[in-house]
N, C-alpha and C positions, 0 to 999 in steps of 0.2 A: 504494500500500500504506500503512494505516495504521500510523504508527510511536511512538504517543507519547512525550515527553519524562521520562525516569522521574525529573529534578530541575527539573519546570516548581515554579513558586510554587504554593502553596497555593491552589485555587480555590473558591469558595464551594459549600456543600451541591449545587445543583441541577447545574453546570458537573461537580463527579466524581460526579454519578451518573450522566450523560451521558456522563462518561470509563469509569465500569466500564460501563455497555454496550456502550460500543466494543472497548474491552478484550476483555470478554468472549467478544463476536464473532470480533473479532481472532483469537486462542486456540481457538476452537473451529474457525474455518477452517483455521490453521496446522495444529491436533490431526490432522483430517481429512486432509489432505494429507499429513502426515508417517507417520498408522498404517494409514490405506485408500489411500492412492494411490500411497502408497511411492514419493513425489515432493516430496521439501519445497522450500521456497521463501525461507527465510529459516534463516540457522546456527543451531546450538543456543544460544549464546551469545544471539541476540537473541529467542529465543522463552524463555529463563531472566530476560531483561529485562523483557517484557513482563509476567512470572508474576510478578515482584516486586515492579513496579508496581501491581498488580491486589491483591495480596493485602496491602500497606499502605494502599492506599485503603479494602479492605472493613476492615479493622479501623479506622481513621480514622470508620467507617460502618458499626458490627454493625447496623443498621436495615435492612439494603438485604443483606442475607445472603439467598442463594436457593440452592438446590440445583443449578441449573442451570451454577454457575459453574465452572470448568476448577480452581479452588483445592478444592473439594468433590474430586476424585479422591483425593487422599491425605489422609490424617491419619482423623479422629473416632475419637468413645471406644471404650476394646473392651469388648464384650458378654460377658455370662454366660454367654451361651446364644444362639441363634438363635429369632426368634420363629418361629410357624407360621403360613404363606398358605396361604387355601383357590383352587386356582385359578379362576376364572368359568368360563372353556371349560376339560376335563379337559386333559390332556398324553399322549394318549396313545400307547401303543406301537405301533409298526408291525410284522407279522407278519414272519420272518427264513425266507430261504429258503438251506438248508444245502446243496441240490443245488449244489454247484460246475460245474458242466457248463453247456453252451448249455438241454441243457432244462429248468435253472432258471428261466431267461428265460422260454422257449418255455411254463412252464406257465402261469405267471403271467399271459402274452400273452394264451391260450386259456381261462383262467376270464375273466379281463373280457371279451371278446368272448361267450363263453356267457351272462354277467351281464344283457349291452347286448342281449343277443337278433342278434347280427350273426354272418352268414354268411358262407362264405371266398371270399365275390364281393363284401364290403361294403370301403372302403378300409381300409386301417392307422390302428389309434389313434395318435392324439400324444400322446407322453409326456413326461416331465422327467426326464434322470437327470441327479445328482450324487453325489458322493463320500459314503462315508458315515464322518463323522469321529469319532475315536476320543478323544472330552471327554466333557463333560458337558451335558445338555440346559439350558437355560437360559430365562427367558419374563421379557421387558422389558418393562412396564408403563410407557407416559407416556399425562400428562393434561395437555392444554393445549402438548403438545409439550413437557413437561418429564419426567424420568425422575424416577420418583416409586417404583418399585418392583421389585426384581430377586429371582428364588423357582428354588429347584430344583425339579426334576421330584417328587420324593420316591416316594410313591407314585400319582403321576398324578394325585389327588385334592388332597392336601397336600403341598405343599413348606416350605423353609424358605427364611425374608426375608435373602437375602445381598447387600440393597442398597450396602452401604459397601462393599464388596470391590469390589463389579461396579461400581464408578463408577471404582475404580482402571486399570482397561483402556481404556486411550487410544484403541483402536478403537469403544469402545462411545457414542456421540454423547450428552450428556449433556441436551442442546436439539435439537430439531428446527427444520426451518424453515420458513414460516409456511405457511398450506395442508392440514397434514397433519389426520388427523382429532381429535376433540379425546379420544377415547380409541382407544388403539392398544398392544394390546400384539405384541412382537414376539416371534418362538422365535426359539433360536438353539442355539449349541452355542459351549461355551468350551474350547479348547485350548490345548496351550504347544507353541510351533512346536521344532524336534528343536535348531537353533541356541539358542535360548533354554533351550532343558533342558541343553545340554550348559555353558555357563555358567553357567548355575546350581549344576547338579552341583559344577564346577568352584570356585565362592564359597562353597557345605556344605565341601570338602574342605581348602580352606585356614584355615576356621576352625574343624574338627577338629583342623586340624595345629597352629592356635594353641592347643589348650586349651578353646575355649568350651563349655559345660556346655547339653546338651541338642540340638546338632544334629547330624542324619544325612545321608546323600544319600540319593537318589530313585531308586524303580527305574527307573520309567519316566515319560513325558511326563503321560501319563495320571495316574496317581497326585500328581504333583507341584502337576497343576492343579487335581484334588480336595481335595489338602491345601491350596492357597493359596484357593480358593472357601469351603473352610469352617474358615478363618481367624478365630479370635474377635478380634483385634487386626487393624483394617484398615492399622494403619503395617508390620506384616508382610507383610502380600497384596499391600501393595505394591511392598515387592521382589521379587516372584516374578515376571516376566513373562506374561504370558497376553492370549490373543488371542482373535477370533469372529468368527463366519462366522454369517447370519443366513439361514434357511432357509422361512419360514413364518410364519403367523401364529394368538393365539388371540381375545382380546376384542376388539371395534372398533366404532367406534360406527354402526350400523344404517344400512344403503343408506336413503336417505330423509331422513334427519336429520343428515345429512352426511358419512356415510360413503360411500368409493368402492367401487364395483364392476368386476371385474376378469375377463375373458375367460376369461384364461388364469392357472396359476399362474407359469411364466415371466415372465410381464407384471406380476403382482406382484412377484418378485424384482428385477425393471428397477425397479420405483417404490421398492420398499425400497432399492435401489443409491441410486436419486436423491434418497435423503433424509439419506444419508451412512450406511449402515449394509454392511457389508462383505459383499459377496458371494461364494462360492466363482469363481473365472475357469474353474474345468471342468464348471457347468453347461452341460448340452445337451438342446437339441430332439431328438428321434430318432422315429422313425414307426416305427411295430412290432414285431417280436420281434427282424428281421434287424438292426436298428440298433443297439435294445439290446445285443446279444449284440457289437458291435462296440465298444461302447462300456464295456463291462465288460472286455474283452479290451484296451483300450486303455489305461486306467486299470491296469488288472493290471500291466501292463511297464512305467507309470512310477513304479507305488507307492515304491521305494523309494529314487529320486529326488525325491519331493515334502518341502516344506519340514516337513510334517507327518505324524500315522501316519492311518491310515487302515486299515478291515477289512473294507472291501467296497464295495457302489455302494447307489444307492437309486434306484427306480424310482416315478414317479406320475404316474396318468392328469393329463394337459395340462389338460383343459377344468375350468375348477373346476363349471361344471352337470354333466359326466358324474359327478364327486365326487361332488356332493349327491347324483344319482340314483342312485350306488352306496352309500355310507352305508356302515354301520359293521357289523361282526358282531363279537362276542364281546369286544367291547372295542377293536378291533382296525381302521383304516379296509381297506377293501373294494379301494380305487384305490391301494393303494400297498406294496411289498415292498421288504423292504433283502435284498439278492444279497449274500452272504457268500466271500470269497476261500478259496481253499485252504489248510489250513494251515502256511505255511512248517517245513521242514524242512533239518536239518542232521544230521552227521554226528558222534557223540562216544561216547566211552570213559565208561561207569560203573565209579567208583571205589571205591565204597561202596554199601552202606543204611543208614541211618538210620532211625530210627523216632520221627517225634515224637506232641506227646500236645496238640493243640486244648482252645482255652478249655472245651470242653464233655465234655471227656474223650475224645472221637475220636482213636485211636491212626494213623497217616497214617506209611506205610513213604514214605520220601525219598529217592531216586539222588544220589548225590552224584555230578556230572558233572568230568570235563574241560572248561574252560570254553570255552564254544561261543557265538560270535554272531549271537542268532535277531532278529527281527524288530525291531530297532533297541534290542535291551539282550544284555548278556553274560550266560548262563544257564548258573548253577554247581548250580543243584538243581532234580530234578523229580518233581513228586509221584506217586507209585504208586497213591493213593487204596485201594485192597484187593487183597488175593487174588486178588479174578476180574479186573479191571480193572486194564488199563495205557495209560490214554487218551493221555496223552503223549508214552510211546513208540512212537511207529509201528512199526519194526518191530526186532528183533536178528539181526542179521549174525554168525551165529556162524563164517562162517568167518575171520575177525577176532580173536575173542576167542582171548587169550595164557593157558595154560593149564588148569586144572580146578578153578574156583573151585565154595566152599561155596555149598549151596542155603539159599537163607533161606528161615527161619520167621517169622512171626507170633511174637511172644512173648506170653508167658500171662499176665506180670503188666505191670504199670505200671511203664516204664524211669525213670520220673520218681521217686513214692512207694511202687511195690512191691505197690500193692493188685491185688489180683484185674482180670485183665483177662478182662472177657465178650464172646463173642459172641454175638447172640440169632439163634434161629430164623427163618429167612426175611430175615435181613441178612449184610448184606458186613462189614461193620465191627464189629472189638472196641474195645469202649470200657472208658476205668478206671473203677473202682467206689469209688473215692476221693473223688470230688467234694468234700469238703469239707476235706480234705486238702492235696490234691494239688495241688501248689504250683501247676504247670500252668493249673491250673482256677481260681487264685485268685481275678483279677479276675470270672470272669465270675460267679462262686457271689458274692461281695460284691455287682456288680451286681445279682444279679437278686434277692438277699434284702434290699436296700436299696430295690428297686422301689416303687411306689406300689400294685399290688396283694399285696406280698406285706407284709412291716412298715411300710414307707417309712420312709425316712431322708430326709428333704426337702432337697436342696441336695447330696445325695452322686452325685456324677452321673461321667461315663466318665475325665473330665481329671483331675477330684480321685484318685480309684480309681485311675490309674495312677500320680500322684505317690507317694501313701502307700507303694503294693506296690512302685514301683522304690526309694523309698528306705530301704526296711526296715519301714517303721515298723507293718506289718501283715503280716501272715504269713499268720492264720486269722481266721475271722470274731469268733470272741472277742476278739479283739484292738482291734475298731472301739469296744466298752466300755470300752477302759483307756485311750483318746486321753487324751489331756491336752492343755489351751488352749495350754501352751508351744510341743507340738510341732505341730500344726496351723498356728499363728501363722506358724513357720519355714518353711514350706511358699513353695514362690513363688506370688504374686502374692496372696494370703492374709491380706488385713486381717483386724484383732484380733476386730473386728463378725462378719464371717463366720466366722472360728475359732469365736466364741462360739455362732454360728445353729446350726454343726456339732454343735457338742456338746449343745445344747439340742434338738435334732431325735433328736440320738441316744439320748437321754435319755426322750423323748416315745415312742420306738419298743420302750423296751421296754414297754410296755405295751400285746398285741395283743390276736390270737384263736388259737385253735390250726387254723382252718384256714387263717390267712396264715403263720402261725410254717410248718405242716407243707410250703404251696405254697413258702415262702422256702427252702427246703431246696434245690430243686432237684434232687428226685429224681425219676429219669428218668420219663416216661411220666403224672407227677402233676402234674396240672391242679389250677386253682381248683376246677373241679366238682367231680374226684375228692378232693381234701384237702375239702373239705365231707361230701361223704359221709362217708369214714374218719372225722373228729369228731362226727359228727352217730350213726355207727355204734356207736364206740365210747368215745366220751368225756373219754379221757385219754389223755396221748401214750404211757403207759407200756404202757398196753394197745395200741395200736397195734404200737410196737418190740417186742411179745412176741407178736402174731400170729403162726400157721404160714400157710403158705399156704393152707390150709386154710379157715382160720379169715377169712383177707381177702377167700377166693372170695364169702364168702357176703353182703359188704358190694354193693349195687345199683352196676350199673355196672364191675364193676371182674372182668374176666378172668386168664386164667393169665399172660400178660406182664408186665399190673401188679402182680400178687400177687409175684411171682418180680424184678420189679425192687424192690419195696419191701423185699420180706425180704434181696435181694442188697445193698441199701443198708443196713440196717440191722444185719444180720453184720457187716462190715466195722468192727473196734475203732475207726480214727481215726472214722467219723463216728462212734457212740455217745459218742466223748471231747468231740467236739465240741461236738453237742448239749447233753451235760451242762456244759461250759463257758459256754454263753451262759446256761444256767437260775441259772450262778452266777454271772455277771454282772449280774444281777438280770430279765435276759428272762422276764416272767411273762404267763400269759393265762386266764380263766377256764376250769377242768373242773366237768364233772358225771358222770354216770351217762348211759349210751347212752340216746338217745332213742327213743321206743317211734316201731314202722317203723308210723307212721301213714300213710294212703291220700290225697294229695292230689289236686287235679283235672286236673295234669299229668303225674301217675305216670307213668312209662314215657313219655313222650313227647319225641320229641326234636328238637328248633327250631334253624333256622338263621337267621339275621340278615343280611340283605344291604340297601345304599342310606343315607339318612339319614330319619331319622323323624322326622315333624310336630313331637312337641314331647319325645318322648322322646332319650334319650342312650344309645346304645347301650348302655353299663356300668348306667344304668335299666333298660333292656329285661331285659336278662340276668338281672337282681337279683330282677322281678320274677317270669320264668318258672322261678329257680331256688327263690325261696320258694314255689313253687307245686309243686314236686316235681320239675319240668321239665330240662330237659336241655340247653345251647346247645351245640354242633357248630359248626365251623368251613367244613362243604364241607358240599355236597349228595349223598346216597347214598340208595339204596333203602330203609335205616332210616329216612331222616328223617321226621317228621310232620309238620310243617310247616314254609315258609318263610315268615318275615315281611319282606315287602319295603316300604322309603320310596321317597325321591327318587333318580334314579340311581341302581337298582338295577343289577347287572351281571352276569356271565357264570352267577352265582348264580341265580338268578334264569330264565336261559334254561335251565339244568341240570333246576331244579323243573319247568318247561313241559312238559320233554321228557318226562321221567319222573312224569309229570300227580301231582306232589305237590302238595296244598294253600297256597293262598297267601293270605297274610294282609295286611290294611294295617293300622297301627296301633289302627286303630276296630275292627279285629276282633277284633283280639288284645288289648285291653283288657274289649270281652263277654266275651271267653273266661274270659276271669283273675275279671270276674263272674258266672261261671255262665249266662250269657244265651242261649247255644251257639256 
């Protein structure tokens, strides 16, 4: 075993850079063995020796600094913001099968066998099942066998770069060893095992009890390991413990050019094992439906024995050719199903309701419970979600229940600000009509009138927004005109430069349009396209706020829900104080007189956007089919008139096929926009 001397004499340039590869080495075997093999070989003491050896050398040597190194896990700067990775290969999701039963299995079995064309004389498929764990997806990018990049799932398309974090996870091999391909990225899944959550918990709690400003505990594992993944300070993430389990793979460099090719997907997991990357140990081989279903049932009875949570199993065809020859539907791979567990149940006394009021004014009846221990946390409230709906509770034992308690209602107003509480036609949910009000709703109405499509406030983003609102310093959105550098500055971690960017951006926003002022609003049901319309209809917001509904039917687009939510928004006194507050604030934008309903060449027509376009930008596309009269929609429906699909187009796309709408590529949809047909 290498042990080097951490007070040898000073050795010349070439001699320690020859010591930090050894070093290095050193440290990453010991890493290995201490967080995947759960076997160490040397006391913490001598691998704390070796770190410190390592990391006066590289600063003796910032020339010889590489990312690779076992000192790269902790420390660097914290970030703004997370940047945005587009993935090469998507991330995508695997279809969830909620049948609890064996014949969830059994269905699953019988479409791939129907898929493959095999008959119930042909042998059993091989499959892979593992655990399906309860973190977060994760995709580890190395190049040359160095770890160069680590991205959430996001939207399957884009994630975000939470490389410094994810180099903190001692399980995560930060080098590879020599052989591997020279691009490889790896999935995975980041968790925090239930011992490490419970410690955790347990270091939030006593430095509540000390006094310390800003910290909470954690509900659960889950949550704990999201809050430590999207971390803007990586010396924080790393006190959070978290682990990984590496399941799959997405980029790698092409069979041929040196990349390997792999039978089976088990047989990759063995190579991924062999390259130091942590395996789950309850992968299993299984042949057919009968094994599956054994295997699901097996897993069931030690879930809540495992060091970590878990919420079902995952199934996938074995052969990775039977894969490719099944392929993908609707986003979705063809060869593989996550089996979902039952939902654990317990037995507790509702003590209460409650009624609370969501960022977006969604009014949410709450049980306040007898605290009851459901699936590895203590559960003191449970949401009612509405009237017709009580997903949560399974079921009431009334021959239990102690007396003749009051029947709850629905309340009419806002428990919070008192404004009218609606419910609309053909919904469960009453919402307040306060939005701009309603303390409730504060941050999210600041957020989304601070947006980049509706005013933009450039740098005002979710962390700042909750500083301000928790500590008084904004109330209502008027309020974001009267900051002052002072109190900005006081803000933590708020240098004087950025205080100034704040105010200067603030400053810059009051000067819009009134169909970003009207979309900034946040009034229910009004879109960009629709706040175009409305200004384009009628010209000035005054005339707007004095529309009947009547009067708003007759704006293009805009039916009796919208009509009835804008005038329900605009009765309401707090928002009219509102609005007129920000116009004294100095929020101004140009009006004129309603523009005459001239006849464009996409009148009436309504465009959906799905994939990435040759050279267009989606927010381009959009800009241009809306100056053209046109319409963007979000989903595909028997309205629409066309779809315009790019690259990676997706379920969108298959939607238009079916329902044989018009499909467009960019080059057509650019004739279009010139008259060419």
């Amino acid at each position: 075993m290498f042990t080097p001397d951490l007070f040898a004499p000073e050795a010349n340039g070439t001699a320690d850079a020859q010591l930090i590869t050894q070093l290095r080495e050193t440290l990453h075997a010991h890493a290995h063995r201490y967080y995947v093999l759960d076997a160490p070989t040397v006391p913490d003491a001598e691998y704390d020796r070796l770190f410190r050896q390592l990391q006066e050398l590289e600063a003796r040597h910032p020339e010889l600094a590489s990312p690779d190194s076992p000192t790269q896990r902790v420390g660097g700067k914290t970030l703004d913001q997370f940047a945005q990775v587009r993935h090469a290969v998507p991330m995508l999701s695997i279809k969830t099968e909620t049948d609890t039963r064996a014949s969830g299995v059994e269905n699953f079995d019988a479409r791939i066998r129907r898929e493959l064309g095999l008959t119930d004389t042909d042998p059993a498929i091989d499959y892979v099942a593992e655990p399906k764990f309860d973190g977060l997806a994760m995709s580890l990018r190395y190049e040359h066998g160095v770890l160069v990049q680590a991205a959430t799932r996001g939207d399957g398309e884009m994630g975000e770069d939470v490389t410094q974090n994810i180099r903190t996870i001692g399980q995560i091999p930060l080098k590879l060893p020599a052989g591997v391909p020279e691009l490889l990225e790896v999935r995975g899944e980041v968790y925090m095992r239930r011992d490490d959550f419970e410690a955790l918990n347990e270091r939030q709690r006593q430095r509540i009890a000390a006094g310390e400003r800003g910290e909470k505990t954690f509900v659960n594992p889950r949550n704990a390991a999201a809050g430590a993944v999207r971390q803007l300070d990586p010396a924080i993430a790393a006190q959070r413990p978290l682990s990984f389990f590496a399941y799959g793979l997405g980029d790698i460099t092409p069979v041929g050019q040196g990349g390997p090719q792999w039978p089976t997907h088990y047989d990759l997991l063995q190579t991924l094992k062999s390259w130091g990357f942590p395996v789950c140990a309850l992968v299993k081989q299984a042949q057919g439906a009968i094994e599956l279903v054994a295997f699901y049932e097996a897993i069931g009875q030690q879930r809540d024995g495992l060091g970590y949570d878990i919420d079902g199993v995952v199934y996938k065809v074995n052969s990775l050719a039977l894969q490719r020859q099944l392929g993908f539907v609707t986003r979705e791979p063809r060869w593989a199903v996550a089996h979902k567990f039952p939902a654990q149940e317990m037995l507790t006394t509702v003590l209460a309701i409650d009624v609370q009021v969501g960022r977006t004014g969604k009014l949410t009846p709450v049980a306040k419970l007898a605290p009851v221990f459901v699936g590895g946390v203590t559960v003191t409230n449970a949401t009612l979600h509405n009237d017709d709906v009580i997903p949560e509770v399974v079921s009431v034992l009334l021959e239990k229940r102690q007396g003749i308690p009051e029947p709850f209602t629905m309340p009419r107003t806002c428990p919070v600000c008192g404004s009218v509480a609606l419910r609309e036609e053909g919904e469960a949910d009453y919402r307040c009509t306060g939005g701009l009000f309603c303390s409730a709703q504060r941050k999210q109405a600041i957020l989304h009138f601070a947006q980049r499509r509706a005013v933009e406030v450039e740098g005002l983003g979710d962390k700042l927004v909750d500083q301000m609102v928790d500590a008084g310093i904004i109330r209502t959105l008027p309020d974001l005109y009267k900051l002052g550098l002072t109190a900005l500055a006081n803000l933590d971690r708020m240098a004087d430069k950025s205080a100034q960017n704040i105010v200067d951006a603030l400053e810059k926003s009051k000067r819009t349009t009134l169909p970003r002022f009207l979309f900034g609003l946040g009034i229910r049901h009004v879109g960009e396209a629709t706040a175009k319309e409305l200004a384009r209809h009628f010209g000035k917001l005054d005339a707007i706020m004095a529309a009947s509904e009547e009067q708003l039917l007759e704006v293009a687009d805009i039916g009796p829900i919208v009509a009835k939510s804008l005038r329900t928004f605009f009765d309401q006194p707090h928002n009219r104080e509102v609005v007129e507050q920000l116009r004294a604030c100095g929020v101004s934008w140009p009006e004129g007189e309603p523009a005459p309903q001239a006849v464009h060449i996409f009148s009436g027509k309504t465009f959906v956007l799905t994939g990435t376009l040759p050279s267009l930008g989606r927010e381009e596309a959009k800009a241009l089919i809306e100056a053209a009269g046109g319409k963007v929609a979000g989903s595909v429906s028997k309205k629409t008139s066309y779809v315009v699909a790019g690259a990676e187009a997706g379920s969108k796309l298959d939607k238009a096929q079916e329902l044989g709408i018009t499909v467009l590529d960019e080059a057509a949809l650019l004739n279009l926009l010139a008259g060419e047909a």
